[in-house]
N, C-alpha and C positions, 0 to 999 in steps of 0.2 A: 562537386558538392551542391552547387549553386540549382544543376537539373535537377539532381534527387530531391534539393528539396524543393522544388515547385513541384516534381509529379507528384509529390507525396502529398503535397499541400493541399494540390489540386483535388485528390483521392478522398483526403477528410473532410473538404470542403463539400463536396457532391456527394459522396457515396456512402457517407460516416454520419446519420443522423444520431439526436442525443440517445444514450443506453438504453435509457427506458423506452424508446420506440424499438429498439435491437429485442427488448423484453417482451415486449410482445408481441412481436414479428416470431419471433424462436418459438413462443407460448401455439400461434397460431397453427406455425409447422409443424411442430412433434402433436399436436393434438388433431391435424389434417392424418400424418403420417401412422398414429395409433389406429383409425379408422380404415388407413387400407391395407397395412402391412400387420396387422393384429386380428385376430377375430373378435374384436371389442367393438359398440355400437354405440352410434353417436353418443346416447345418454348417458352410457357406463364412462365414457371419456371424460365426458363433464362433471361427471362424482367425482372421475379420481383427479381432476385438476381443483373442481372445490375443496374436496376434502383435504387436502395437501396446503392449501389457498395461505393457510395459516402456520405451518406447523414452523417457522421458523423467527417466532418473533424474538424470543431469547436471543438465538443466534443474531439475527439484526441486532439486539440491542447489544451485544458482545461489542458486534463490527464496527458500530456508531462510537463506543464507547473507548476502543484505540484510535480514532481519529479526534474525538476530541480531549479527552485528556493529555493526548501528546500536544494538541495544539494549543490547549491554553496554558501547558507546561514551557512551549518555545516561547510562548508572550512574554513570560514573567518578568519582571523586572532585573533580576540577578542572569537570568540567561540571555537577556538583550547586551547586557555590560560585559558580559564574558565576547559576545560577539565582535563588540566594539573595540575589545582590548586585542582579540583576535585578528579583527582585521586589517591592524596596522603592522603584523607582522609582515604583512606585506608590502613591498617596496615599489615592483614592478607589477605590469598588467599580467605576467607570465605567472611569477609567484602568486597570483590573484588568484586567478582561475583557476592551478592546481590545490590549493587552501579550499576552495569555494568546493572544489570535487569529493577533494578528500575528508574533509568537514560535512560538506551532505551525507558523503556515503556510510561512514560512521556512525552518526546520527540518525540514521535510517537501517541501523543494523540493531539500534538502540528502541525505537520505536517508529514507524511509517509517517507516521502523523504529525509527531515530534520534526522529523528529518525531513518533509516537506518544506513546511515552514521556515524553520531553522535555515534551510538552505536558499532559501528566496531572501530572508531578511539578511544571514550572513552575503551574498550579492548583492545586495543595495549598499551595506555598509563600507564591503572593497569597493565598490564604485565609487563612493563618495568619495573617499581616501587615497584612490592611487590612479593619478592622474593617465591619459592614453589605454585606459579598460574600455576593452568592447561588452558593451552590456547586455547585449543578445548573450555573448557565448559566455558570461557571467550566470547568466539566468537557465541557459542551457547545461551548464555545468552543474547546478543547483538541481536538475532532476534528472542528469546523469546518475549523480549520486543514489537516489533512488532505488538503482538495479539489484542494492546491495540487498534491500528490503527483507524480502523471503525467503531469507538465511540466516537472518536476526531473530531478536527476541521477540520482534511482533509479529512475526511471517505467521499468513492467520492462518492458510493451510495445515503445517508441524503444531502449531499450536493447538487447534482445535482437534485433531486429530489425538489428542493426548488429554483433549479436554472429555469428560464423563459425560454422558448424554448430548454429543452428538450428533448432526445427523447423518451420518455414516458410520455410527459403530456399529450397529446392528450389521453393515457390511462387510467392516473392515475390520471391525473390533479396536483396544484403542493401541495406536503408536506411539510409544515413549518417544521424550527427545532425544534420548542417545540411540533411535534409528533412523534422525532427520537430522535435526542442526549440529548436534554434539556427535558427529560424524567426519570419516576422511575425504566424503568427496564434499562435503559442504564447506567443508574448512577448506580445501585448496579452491572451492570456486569463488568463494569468499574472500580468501587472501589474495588471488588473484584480481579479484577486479580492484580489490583495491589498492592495487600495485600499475595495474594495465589502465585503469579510467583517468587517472589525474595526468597520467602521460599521453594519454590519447587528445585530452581534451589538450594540453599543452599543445601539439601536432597541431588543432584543428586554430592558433592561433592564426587571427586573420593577419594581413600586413598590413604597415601603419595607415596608409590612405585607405582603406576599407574599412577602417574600426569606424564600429558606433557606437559615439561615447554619450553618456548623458550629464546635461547641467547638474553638478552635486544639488544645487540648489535647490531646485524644484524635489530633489529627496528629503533635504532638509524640511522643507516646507508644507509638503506631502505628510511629514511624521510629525509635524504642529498643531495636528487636530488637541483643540481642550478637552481636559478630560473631566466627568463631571464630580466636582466640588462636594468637598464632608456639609452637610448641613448647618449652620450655623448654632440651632438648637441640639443640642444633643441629648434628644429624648431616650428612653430605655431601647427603642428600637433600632434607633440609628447608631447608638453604643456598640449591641450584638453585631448589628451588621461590619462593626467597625473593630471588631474585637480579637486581636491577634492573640489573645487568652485563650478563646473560646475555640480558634484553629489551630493552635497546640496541642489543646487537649485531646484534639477529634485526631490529629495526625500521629500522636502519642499514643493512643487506643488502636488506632489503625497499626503502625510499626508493632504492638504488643502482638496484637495478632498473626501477624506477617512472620515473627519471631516464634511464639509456639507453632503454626502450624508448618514452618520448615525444619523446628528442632524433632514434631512429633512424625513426621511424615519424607523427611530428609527433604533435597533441593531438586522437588516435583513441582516446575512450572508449567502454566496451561493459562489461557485467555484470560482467566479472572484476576489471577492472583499477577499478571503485568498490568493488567487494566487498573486494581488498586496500587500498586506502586506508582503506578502515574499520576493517578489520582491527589492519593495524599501528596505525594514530592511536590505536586502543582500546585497544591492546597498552601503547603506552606514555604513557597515562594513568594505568591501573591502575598501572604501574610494574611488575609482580612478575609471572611464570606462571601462579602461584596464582590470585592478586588477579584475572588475564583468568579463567580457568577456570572461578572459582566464577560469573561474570558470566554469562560462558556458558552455563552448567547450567542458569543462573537465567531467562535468554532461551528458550533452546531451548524451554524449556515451549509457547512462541507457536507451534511449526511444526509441530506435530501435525495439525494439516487440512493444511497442505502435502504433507507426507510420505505421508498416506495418502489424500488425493484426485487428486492428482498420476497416479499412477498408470489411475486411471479417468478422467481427462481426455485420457491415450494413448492407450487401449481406444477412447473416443470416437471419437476425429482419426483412428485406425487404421480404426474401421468407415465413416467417412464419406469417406476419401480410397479406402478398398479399393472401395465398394461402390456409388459415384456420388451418393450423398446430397448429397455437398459440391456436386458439380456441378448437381443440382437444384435448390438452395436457393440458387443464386447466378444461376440464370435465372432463378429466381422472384422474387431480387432487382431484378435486371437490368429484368424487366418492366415492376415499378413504380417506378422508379429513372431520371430523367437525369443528367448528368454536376455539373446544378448542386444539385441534390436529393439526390443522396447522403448526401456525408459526413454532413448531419443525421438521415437515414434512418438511418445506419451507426448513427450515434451513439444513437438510441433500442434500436434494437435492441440496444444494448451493453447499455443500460442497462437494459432489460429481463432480458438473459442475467445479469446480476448477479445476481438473484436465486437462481440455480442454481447460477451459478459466481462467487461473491465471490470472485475475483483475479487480478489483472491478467495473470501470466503465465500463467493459466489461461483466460482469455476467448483472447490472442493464439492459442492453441492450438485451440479449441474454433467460433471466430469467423475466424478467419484464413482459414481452408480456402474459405470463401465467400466473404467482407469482398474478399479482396485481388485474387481471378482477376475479381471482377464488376467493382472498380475497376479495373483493366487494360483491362476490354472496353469501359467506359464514358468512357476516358482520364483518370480521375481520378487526380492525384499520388498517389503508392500513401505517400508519409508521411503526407498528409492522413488518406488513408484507415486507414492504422495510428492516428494520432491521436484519428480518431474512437472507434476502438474503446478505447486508452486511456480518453479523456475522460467515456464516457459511463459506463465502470466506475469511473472516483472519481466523478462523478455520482449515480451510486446507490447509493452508500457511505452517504450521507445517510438512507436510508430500510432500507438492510439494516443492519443493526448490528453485523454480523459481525466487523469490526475494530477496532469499539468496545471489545469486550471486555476488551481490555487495559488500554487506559486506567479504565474502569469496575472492576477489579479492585481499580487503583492506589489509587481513588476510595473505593472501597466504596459504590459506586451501582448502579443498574437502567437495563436501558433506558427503561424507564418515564419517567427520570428527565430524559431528553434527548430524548424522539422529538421534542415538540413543537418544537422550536430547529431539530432536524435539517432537519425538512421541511419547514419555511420556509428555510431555506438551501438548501433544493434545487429547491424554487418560483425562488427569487432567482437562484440560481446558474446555473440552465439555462436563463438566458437571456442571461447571459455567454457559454456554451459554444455557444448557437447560433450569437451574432454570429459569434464568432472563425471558427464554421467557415464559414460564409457566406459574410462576406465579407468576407473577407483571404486 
């Protein structure tokens, strides 16, 4: 484990610059590749990458918008104490680590954003608590958990693909959940890992003179930042901001809502209506405006590749649906591809574009355009084939570290610190994600 994870290490450190240069490296290619493989000229390529430039700001705001509600939902106060009471159920570093897995992955089947978090701060807190924990594979466990993601209620791929405008309905038209998540092979890949990850990670316990454990102390000490102080005037403004009334109300009007449109429309979820549920449940956790607000500020930090990659993954989908690329690359699927051979074909291929494009609602965009017309011609269920491309982007989540970051910040770690864990879970794991696509 110890060579895998230096080559791997080695591999991100050199060769793995940040997404957003992968963004425009990719923008640069398919807009060289429109030019000699298209009868398009240099200027028509540059419309249809301008014209496209934009068309996905909703969508970014969708994507921004389960990252940070789940994450100012982990902050809360009430879900930090749930963590705390959680992780004395652990005794030994063994029970730690399977808790820390099976706790992330849950939680990340609940929401991505949510179960990042969650699973970094539940690791600090076993660590604190259960003396002889390796903190590396603590923290490593914490975005094992992860893989679960894209079979959950946030998996942005299923979700949006069910969500009304789109940008691949006009391809794919829209996919209900009961042809993605609310499915039998999602359910057994699902239940599967979360039977096969907390044992794995158990397996990958070090022995006792290799653990690296960390001073509880310095975590205590770490979580002693002051926090800033109610104002001593309490003027009308500092009232409102302080006003667990006034996020009652708001989270009361919100649940009213949330209640007629499931009773008028039955139990049709899609991106928005999880993004409000987090919302307000976040809302009033915190209790206060404020208390969400500062959460907020604190989250948002995470959405910065969204924000601004987002953008060049329209330019992309823009020059590939303008300029027949998509259509090439979906006969060149087609070619080597039958109808039983796909979805894991799809699914490599996801998992490859991961590299370029670490996220989910970025691959559906960037993958879709060819993924879903070659499965129509080949009669493959077109949620299979959305799922593939999910599956194989939390797949290679394992080996990109891109959404590690967060958690490793929480940590105060490297990826250094976890490749080797990762890529044995992604040896392991992807052979979970073949069966289910196989054969179920």
């Amino acid at each position: 484990m110890k060579a895998l994870s230096n080559f791997f290490t080695m591999i991100v450190q050199r060769f793995l610059p940040d997404p957003f240069v992968f963004a425009l490296l990719l923008t640069l290619i398919l807009f060289v590749a429109g030019i000699i493989f298209t009868p398009h000229s240099t200027l028509e390529m540059v419309q249809f990458w301008g014209n496209g430039f934009w068309n996905l700001l909703a969508f970014a705001m969708q994507m921004s918008l389960i990252l940070v509600t789940g994450h100012a939902l982990a902050s809360s106060p009430l879900v930090k104490r749930w963590l705390q009471r959680l992780a004395g159920v652990a005794k030994t570093p063994t029970q730690g680590v399977i808790l820390v897995t099976l706790g992330s992955a849950v939680a990340c089947l609940l929401n991505w954003g949510f179960g990042l978090i969650v699973g970094a701060l539940f690791a600090r807190e076993v660590a604190k608590r259960v003396k002889g924990s390796d903190y590396r594979l603590l923290i490593a466990s914490a975005y094992i958990g992860f893989l679960t993601w894209h079979g959950g209620f946030s998996g942005s791929v299923p979700l949006l693909a069910a969500t009304p405008g789109n940008p691949m309905q006009k391809t794919a038209g829209l996919i209900p959940l009961t042809q993605t998540i609310f499915t039998g092979f999602n359910l057994f890949i699902t239940v599967a890992l979360l039977i096969v990850l907390p044992i794995m990670t158990k397996m990958m316990m070090p022995k006792p003179h290799e653990v690296v454990s960390i001073d509880p102390r310095l975590l205590v000490e770490e979580e002693s930042a002051p926090t800033e102080a109610i104002p001593a005037e309490k003027t009308f403004a500092v009232r409102m901001e302080n006003s667990r009334i006034l996020t009652l109300l708001i989270v009361i009007l919100g649940y009213s809502y949330l209640v007629y449109y499931f009773a008028t429309k039955g139990f049709k979820v899609d991106v928005n209506t999880v993004n409000l549920i987090f919302f307000l449940t976040g809302l009033l956790l915190h209790g206060t405006p404020l208390s969400y607000m500062r959460a907020v500020a604190n989250a948002a930090k995470g959405t910065a590749g969204i924000l601004i990659q987002f953008p060049f993954y329209a330019g992309i989908q823009g020059m590939m649906e303008s300029s027949g690329l998509g259509g090439m690359i979906t006969n060149a699927f087609i070619s080597i591809s039958n109808q039983h051979t796909f979805p894991f074909l799809a699914f490599l291929s996801s998992g490859l574009i991961n590299f370029f494009v670490p996220s989910g609602g970025g691959h559906w965009v960037v993958q879709g355009p060819f993924i879903m017309p070659a499965a129509a011609k080949l009669g493959v269920d077109p949620g299979v084939a959305a799922m593939a491309i999910a599956y194989g982007e939390a797949w290679m989540n394992m080996a990109q570290p891109f959404w590690a970051l967060p958690a490793l910040a929480i940590a105060g770690l490297g990826v250094r610190d976890i490749m080797g864990y990762c890529v044995t879970t992604l040896l392991v794991s992807g052979v979970i994600f073949a069966v289910g696509l196989s054969f179920f």
